[in-house]
C-alpha positions in Angstrom: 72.6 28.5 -0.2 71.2 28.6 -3.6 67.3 31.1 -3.3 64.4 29.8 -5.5 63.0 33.3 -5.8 66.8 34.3 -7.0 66.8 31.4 -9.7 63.0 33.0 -10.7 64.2 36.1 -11.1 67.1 35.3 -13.2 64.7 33.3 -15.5 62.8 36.4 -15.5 65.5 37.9 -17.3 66.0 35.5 -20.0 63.7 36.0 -22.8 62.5 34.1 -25.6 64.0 35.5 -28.8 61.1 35.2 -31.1 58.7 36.0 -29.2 60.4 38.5 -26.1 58.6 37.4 -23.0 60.8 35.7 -20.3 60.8 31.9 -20.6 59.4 32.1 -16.7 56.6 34.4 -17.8 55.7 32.3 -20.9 55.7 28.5 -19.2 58.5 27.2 -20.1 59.6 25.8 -17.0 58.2 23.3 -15.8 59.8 22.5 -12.6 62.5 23.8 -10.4 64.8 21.6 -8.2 67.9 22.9 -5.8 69.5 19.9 -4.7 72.8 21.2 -2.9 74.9 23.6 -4.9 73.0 22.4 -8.1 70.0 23.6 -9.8 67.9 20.8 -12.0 65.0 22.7 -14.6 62.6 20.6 -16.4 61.6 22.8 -19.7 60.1 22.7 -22.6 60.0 24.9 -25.8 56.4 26.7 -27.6 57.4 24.3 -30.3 59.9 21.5 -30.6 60.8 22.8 -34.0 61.6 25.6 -32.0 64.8 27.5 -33.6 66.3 29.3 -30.9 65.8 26.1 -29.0 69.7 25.5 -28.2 70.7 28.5 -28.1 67.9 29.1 -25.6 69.1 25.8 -23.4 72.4 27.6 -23.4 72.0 31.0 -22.2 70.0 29.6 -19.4 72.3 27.5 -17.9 75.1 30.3 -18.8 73.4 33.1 -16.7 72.6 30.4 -14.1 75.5 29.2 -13.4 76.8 32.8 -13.3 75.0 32.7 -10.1 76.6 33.1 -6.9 77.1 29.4 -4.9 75.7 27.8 -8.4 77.9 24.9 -9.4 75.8 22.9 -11.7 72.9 23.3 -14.1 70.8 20.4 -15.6 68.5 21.1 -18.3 65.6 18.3 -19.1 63.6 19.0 -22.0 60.5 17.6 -22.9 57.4 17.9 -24.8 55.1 16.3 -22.3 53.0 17.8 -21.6 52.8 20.1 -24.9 53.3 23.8 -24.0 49.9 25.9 -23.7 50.2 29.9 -23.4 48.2 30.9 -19.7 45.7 33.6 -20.5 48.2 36.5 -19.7 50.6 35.2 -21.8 48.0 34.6 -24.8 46.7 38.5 -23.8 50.4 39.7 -24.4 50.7 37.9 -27.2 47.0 39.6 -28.0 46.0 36.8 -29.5 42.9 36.7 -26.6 
């Protein structure tokens, strides 16, 4: 059986290249699904011009799936609503 915690800490560990806080920490995901051996993220990016944006996509479903009992991974990206730092995140950013 596939552990929410376990899928938060591996996003915990998977960082955002421009700006190096974990895509967890930052926002990014917007919900979490386990449905059987699968795992199904909603996401978005800080901007949809965002760069790294693909190769972002990729290494989270690469180090997901690299976990034990994980089968499938299905990325939804979308832009509603638009992506707004939390007041830690905009403090480690020190732009509060």
């Amino acid at each position: 059986m596939i552990e929410r915690e376990k899928i938060i800490e591996m996003l915990k560990k998977i960082n955002d290249p421009e700006i190096q806080i974990d895509v967890y920490t930052l926002g990014l995901i917007y919900n979490l699904e386990i449905i059987d051996n699968s795992i199904k993220l909603k996401m978005t990016f800080t901007s949809p011009m965002c760069p790294y944006g693909p190769w972002l996509m990729n290494d989270i479903k690469t180090k997901l799936k690299g976990m034990e009992g994980v089968k499938n991974v299905d990325i939804e990206l979308v832009f509603e609503p638009p992506w707004q730092p939390s007041s830690e995140v905009k403090m480690m950013l020190g732009i509060e």
